[in-house]
C-alpha positions in Angstrom: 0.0 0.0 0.0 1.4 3.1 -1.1 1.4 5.8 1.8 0.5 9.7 1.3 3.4 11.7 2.1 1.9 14.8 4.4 4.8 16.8 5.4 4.7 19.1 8.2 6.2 21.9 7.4 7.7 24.3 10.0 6.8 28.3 9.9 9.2 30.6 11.2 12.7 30.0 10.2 11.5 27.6 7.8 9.1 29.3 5.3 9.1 33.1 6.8 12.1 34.7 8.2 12.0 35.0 11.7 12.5 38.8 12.2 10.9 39.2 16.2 9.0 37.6 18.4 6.0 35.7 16.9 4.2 37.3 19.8 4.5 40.8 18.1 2.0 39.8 15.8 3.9 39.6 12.6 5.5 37.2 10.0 8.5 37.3 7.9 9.2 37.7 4.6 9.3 34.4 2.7 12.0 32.1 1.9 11.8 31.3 -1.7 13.7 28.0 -2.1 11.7 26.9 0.4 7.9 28.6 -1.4 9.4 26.7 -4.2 9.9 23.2 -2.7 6.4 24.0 -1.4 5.0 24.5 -4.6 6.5 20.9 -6.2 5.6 19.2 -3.4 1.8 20.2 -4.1 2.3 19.7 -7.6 3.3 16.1 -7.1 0.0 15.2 -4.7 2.0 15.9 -1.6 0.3 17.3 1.5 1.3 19.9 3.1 0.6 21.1 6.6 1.9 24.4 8.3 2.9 23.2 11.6 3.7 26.1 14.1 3.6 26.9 17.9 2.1 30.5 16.6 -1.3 28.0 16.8 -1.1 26.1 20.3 -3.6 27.0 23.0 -3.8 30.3 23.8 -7.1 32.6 24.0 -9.2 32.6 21.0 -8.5 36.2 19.6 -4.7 35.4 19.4 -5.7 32.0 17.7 -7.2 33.5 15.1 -5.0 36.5 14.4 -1.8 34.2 14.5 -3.6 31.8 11.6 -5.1 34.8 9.4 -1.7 36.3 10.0 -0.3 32.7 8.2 -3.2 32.4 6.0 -2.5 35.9 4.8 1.6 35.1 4.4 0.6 31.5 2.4 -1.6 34.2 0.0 1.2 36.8 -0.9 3.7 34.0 -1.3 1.8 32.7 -4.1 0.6 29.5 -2.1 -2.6 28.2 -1.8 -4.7 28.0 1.8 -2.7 24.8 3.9 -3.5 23.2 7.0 -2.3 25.2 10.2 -1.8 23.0 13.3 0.2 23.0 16.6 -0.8 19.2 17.0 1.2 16.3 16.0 -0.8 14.1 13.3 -0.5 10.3 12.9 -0.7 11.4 9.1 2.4 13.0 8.8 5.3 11.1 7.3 7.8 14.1 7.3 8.8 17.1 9.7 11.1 19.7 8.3 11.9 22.1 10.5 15.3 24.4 11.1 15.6 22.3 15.1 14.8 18.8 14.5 17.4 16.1 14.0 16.7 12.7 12.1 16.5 9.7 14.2 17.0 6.2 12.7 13.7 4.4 13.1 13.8 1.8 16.4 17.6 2.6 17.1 17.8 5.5 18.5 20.7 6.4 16.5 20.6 10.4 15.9 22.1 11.6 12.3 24.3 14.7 12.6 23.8 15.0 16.1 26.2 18.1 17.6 28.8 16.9 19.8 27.4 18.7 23.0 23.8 16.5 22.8 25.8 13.2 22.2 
């Protein structure tokens, strides 16, 4: 059975420059290569998720100004409305973020780990 790949894509530093504090209410400018893979990924069936901690719990006003803010960003990049979550899905099948590390599946082995985590 042939899995859908639904990566999760990471906001700031990933797609939008991180230029302050997500908390003062703003976004970035974008990061072309990264619009770009964005835009082959859909165009191969891919799906894409925004997955940020500009979304997790917090009052209802910020909720929705932090995902029209993103909504908004995904528009003027050229890209079409995506999925914006805080919540870790059983469908994704890739993370790409600017922190994570890759982890060999059941071995625990961590691929260019830095020295000081090791």
């Amino acid at each position: 059975m042939n899995k859908t790949i639904h990566i999760a894509l990471d906001f700031d530093k990933t797609l939008s420059q991180y230029e302050s504090s997500w908390k003062a209410r703003k976004v970035g400018t974008p990061i072309q290569p990264m619009v770009e893979n964005v835009k082959r990924w859909l165009s191969k069936g891919y799906k894409v998720s925004i997955f940020t901690a500009r979304v997790a719990t917090m009052d209802s006003i910020e909720l929705y100004s932090q995902r029209e803010m993103i909504t908004n960003f995904l528009k003027d990049a050229g890209l079409p409305e995506l999925p914006i979550t805080a919540q870790k899905l059983k469908s994704f099948t890739h993370f790409i973020d600017d922190k994570a590390f890759h982890v060999v599946p059941n071995t625990g082995e961590i691929l260019n780990c830095p020295e000081e985590l090791l």
